[in-house]
Each structure stands twice: as C-alpha cells, then as structure tokens.
MARVO-280553 format. One record per atom (N, C-alpha, C): residue number from 0; y, z, x; atom name. Coordinates in steps of 0.2 Angstrom, whole numbers, padded with zeros to 4 digits. Example, Ala and Ser with C-alpha at 12.3 -4.5 7.8 and 13.67 -1.06 7.14 Angstrom:
BEGIN
resi/py/pz/px/name
0/-0028/0039/0066/N
0/-0022/0039/0062/CA
0/-0016/0039/0066/C
1/-0011/0035/0064/N
1/-0005/0036/0068/CA
1/0000/0039/0064/C
//
This chain:
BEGIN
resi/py/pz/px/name
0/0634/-0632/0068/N
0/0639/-0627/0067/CA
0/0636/-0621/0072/C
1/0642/-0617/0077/N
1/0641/-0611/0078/CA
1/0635/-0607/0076/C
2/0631/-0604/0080/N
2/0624/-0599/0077/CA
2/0618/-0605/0077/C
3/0617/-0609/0075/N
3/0611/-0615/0072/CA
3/0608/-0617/0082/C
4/0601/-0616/0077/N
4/0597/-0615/0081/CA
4/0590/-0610/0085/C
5/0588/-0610/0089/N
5/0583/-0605/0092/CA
5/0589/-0603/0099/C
6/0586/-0594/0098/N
6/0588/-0593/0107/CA
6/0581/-0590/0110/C
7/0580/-0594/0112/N
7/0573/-0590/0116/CA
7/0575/-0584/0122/C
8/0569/-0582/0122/N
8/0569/-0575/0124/CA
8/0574/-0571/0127/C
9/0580/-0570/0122/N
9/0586/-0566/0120/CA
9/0586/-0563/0116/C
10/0590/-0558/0114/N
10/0592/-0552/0110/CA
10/0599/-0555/0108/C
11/0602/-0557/0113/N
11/0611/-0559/0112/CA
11/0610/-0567/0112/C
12/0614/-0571/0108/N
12/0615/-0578/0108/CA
12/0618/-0578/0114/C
13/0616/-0582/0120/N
13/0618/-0586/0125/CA
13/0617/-0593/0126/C
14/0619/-0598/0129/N
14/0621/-0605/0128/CA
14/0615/-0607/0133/C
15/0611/-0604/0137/N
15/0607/-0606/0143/CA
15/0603/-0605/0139/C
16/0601/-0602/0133/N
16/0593/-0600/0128/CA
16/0592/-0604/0123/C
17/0599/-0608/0122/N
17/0599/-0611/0113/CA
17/0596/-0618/0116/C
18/0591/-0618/0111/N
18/0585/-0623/0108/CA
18/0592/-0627/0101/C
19/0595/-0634/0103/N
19/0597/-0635/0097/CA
19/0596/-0643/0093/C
20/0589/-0645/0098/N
20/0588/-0651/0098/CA
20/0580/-0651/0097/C
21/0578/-0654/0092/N
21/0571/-0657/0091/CA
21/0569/-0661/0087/C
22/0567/-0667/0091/N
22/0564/-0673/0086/CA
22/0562/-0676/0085/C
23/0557/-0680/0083/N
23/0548/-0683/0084/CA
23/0549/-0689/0081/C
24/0548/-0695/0084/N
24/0549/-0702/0081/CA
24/0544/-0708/0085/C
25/0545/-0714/0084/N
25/0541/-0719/0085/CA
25/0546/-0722/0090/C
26/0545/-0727/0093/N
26/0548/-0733/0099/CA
26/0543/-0740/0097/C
27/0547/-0745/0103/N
27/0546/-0752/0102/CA
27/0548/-0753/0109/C
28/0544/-0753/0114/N
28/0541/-0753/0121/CA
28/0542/-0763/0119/C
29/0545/-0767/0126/N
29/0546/-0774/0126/CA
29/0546/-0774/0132/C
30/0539/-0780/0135/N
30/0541/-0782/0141/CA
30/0546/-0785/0141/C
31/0551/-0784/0149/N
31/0555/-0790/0148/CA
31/0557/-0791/0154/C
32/0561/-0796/0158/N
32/0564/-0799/0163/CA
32/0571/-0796/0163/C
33/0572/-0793/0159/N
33/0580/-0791/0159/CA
33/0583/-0796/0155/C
34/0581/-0802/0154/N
34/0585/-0808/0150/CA
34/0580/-0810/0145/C
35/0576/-0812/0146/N
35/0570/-0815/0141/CA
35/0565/-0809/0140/C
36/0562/-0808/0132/N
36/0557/-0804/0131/CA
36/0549/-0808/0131/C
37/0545/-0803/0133/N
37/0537/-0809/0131/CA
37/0538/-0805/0122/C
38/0536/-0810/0117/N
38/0531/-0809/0112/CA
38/0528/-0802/0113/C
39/0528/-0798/0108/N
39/0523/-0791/0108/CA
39/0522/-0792/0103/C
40/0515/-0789/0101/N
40/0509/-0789/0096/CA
40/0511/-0784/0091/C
41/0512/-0789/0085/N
41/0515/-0785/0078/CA
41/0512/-0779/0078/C
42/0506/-0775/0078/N
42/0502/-0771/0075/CA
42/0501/-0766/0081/C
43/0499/-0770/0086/N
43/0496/-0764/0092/CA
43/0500/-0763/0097/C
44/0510/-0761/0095/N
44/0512/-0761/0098/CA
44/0515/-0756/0100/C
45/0516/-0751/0102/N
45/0524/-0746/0100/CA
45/0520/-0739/0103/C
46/0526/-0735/0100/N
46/0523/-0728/0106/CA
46/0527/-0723/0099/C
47/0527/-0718/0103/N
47/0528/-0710/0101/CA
47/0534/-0708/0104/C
48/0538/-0703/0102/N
48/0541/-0698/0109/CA
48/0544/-0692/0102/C
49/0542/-0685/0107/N
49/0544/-0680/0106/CA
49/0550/-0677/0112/C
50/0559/-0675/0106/N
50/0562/-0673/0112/CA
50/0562/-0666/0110/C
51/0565/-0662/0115/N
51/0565/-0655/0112/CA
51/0570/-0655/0120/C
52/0576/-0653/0116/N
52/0582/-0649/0120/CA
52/0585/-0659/0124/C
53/0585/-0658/0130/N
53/0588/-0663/0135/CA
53/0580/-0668/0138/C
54/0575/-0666/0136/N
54/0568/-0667/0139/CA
54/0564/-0672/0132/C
55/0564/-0677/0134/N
55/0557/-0685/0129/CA
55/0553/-0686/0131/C
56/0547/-0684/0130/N
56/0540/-0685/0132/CA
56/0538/-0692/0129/C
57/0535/-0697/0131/N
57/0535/-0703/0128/CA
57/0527/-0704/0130/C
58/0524/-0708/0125/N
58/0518/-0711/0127/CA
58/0518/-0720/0124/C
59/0516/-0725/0126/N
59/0516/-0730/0122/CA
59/0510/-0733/0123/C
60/0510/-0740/0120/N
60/0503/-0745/0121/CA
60/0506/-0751/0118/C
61/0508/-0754/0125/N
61/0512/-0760/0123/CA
61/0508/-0767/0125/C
62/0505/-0770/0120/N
62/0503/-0775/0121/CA
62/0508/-0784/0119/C
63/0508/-0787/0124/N
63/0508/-0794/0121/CA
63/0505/-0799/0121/C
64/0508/-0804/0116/N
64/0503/-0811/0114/CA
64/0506/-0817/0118/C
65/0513/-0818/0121/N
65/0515/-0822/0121/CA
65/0518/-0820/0129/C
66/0521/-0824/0134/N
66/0523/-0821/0140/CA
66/0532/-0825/0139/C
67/0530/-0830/0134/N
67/0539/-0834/0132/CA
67/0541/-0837/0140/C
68/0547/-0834/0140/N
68/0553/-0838/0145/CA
68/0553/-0832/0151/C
69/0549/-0828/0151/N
69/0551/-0820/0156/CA
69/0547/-0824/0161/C
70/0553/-0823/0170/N
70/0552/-0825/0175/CA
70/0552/-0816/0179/C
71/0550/-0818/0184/N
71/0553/-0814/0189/CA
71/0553/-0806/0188/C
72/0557/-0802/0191/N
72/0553/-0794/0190/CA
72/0553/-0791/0182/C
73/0547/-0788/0180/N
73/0548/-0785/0174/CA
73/0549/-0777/0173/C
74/0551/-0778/0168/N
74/0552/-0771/0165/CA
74/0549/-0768/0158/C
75/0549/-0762/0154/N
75/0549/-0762/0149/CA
75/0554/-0758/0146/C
76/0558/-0761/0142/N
76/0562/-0758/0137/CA
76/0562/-0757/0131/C
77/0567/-0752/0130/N
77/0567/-0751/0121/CA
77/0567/-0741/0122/C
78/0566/-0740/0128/N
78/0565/-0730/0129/CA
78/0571/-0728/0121/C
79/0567/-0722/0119/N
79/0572/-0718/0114/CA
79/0577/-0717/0115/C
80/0577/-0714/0119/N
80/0583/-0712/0121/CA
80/0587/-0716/0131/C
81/0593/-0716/0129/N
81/0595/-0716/0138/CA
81/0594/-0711/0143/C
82/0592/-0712/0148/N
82/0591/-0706/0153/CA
82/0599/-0704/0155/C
83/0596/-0698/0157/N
83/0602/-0695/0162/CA
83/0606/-0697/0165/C
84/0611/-0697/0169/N
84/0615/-0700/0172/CA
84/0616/-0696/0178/C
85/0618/-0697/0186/N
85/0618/-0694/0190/CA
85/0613/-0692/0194/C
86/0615/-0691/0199/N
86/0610/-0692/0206/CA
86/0603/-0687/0204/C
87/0598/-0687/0206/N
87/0591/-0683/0204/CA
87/0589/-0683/0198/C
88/0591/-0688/0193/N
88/0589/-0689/0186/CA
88/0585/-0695/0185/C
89/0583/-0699/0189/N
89/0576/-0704/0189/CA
89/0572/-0700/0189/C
90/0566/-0705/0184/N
90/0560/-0702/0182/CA
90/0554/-0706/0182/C
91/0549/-0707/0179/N
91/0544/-0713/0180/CA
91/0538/-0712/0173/C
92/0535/-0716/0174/N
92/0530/-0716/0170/CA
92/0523/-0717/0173/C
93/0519/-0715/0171/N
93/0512/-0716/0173/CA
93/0506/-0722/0171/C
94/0504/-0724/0170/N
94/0501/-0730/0166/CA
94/0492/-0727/0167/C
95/0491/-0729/0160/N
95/0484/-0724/0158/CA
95/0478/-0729/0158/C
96/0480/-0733/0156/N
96/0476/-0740/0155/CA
96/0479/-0748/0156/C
97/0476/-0750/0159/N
97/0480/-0757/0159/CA
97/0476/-0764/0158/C
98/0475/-0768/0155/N
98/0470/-0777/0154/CA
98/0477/-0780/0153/C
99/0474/-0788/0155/N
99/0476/-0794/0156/CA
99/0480/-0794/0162/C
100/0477/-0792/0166/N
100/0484/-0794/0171/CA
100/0480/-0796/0176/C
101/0484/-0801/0180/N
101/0484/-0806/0184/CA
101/0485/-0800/0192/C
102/0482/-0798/0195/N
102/0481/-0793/0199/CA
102/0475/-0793/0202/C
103/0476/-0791/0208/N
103/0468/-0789/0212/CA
103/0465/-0781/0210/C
104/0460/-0780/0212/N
104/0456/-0775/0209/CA
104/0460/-0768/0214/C
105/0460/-0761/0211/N
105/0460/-0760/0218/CA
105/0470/-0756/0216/C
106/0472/-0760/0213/N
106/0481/-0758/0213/CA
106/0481/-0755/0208/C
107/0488/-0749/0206/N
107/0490/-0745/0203/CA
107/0497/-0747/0202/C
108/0496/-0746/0196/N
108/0504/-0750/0189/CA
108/0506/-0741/0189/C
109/0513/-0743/0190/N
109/0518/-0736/0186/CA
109/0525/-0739/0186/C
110/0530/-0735/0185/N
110/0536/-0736/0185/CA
110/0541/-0730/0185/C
111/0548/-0733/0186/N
111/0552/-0729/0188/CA
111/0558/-0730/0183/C
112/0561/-0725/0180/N
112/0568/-0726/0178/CA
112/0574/-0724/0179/C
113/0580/-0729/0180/N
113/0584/-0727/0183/CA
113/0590/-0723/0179/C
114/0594/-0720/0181/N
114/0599/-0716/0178/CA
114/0603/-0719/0174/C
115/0605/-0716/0169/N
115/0609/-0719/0161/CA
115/0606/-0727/0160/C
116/0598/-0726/0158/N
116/0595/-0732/0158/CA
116/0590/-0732/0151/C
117/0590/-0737/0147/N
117/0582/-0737/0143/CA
117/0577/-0741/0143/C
118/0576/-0742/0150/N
118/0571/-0746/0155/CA
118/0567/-0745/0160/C
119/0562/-0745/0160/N
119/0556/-0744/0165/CA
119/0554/-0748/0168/C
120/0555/-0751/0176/N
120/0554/-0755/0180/CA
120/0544/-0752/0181/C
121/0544/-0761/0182/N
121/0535/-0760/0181/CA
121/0532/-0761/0188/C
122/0531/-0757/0193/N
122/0529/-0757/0198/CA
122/0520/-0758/0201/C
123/0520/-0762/0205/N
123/0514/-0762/0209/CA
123/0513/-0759/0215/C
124/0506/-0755/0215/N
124/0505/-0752/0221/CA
124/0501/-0755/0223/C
125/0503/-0760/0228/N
125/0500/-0766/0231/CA
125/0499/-0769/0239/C
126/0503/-0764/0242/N
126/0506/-0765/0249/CA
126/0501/-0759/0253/C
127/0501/-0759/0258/N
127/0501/-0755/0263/CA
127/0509/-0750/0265/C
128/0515/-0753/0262/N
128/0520/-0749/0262/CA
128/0522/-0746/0254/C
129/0517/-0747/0249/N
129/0520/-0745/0244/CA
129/0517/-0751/0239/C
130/0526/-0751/0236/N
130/0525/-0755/0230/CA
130/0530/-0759/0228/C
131/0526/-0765/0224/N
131/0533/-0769/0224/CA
131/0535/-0770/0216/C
132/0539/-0774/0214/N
132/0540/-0773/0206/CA
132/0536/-0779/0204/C
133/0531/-0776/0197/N
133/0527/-0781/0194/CA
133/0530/-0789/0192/C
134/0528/-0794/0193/N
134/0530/-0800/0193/CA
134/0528/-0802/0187/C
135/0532/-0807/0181/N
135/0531/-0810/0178/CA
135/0523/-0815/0175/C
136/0521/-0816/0183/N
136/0514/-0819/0184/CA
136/0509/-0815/0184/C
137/0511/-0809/0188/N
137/0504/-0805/0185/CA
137/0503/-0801/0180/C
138/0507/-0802/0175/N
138/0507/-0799/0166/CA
138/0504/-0807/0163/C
139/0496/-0807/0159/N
139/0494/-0813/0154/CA
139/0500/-0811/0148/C
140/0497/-0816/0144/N
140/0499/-0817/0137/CA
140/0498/-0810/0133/C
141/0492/-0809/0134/N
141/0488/-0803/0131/CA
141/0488/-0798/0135/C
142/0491/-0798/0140/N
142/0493/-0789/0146/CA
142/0495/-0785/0138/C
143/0491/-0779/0141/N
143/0491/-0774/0138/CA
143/0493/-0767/0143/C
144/0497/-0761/0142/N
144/0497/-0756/0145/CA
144/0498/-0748/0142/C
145/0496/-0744/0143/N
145/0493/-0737/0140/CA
145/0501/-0733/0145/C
146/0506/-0731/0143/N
146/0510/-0729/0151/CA
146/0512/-0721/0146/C
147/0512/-0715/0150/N
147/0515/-0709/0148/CA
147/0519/-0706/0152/C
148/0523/-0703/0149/N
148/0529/-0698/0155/CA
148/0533/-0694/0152/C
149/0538/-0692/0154/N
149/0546/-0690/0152/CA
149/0550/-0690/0155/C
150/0555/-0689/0153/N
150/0563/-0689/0158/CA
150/0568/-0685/0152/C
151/0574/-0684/0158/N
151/0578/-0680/0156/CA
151/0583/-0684/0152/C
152/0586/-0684/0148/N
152/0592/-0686/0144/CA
152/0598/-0683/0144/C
153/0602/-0687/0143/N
153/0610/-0681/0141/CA
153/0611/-0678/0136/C
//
C-alpha cells in the first residue's frame, strides 16, 4: 500500500528514498552442466542471502558427494533471486575456499552472472589470457566451494 516503508534521509516521501523491500533467507547452491546436476551433500550444503531494496548479497558453501552425469562447463544454480536484466547488470562471485578439485596449484575459481539469470558460471583463472569456464573434470565428487558476492535484481 501507498506510504509502507522507510524513506531514508527525506522529510518528504520521494520514490528514489523508499526502502520497500527486505528479506533474509536460505538457498540450495547445485553444481551443474546446465542439464545434469552433481549430488550435493544433504547437510553441508546451502548458503544465505540478505536482499534489501534491488541489491542480494549471497554467501554459500556448496559441497558435493557425487559428480552423476555433469560433463562439460559448469555452473552453480539455484541464486535467490534472478538478476537484473539489461546491459551492465552482470555480476560475479568471489570464492573464499575451494577442496577437491582436480586443478594445478597456483589458479583462482570465481564466477560470473549473466543478466535475467539464476546461475553462476564457474570460472578458472588458468591462462596467461585469463580464464576459462571450470570443466566438469576439474570438480571431484567431494569438490567443495566457499563463493561470496551480490548482484542487482529487478
């Protein structure tokens, strides 16, 4: 309804000041191929995210047991929310901690999210030119990841 809400630092209700969104909840972070999911670990699995306004701050700790049928690039899904839509709305994630992976010593895991998406492409920084998207083969059974960030939402 009209008025419901916060207007931060205003006297007069304005529409650029209203706070009309906030909400604190749990996620289910899932590697996956885009077709096929691995197994993630009934108990040590899942994440957090607080939204407040247009803005989700996410943290997770997704471990899995089983790697199943996932080939080829991975991602992680399951984001609370969808992101934004439209040019300059990609965002990323950062990874805090990482075991079981099939990787050289030496490389950095993050990721990137694409617009009106609720998927994390899981990148390595492996090259000399960058990075490529994490492969299937270099996630074990037991890969584990610690990843934190936000992105904007509609």
């Amino acid at each position: 309804a009209a008025g419901q809400g916060i207007f931060l630092g205003v006297t007069t209700e304005t529409a650029a000041n209203h706070l009309d969104d906030y909400e604190e909840g749990t996620w289910t972070p899932v590697f996956t191929d885009g077709t096929n999911n691995c197994t993630m670990h009934g108990v040590n699995n899942g994440g957090y995210y607080t939204k407040i306004g247009n803005r989700v701050n996410i943290q997770c700790y997704a471990v899995s047991t089983s790697l199943g049928s996932v080939s080829g690039g991975l991602s992680l899904s399951g984001l609370p929310f969808t992101t934004k839509s439209g040019a300059n709305a990609y965002s990323g994630l950062n990874a805090a901690y990482a075991a079981g992976l099939n990787v050289g010593s030496g490389y950095n895991i993050g990721s990137y999210i694409n617009v009106n998406d609720t998927t994390a492409v899981l990148m390595l920084y492996d090259t000399s030119a960058g990075q490529t998207q994490m492969q299937s083969g270099e996630l074990t059974a037991d890969g584990e990841l610690i990843l934190v960030g936000s992105y904007a939402t509609a």
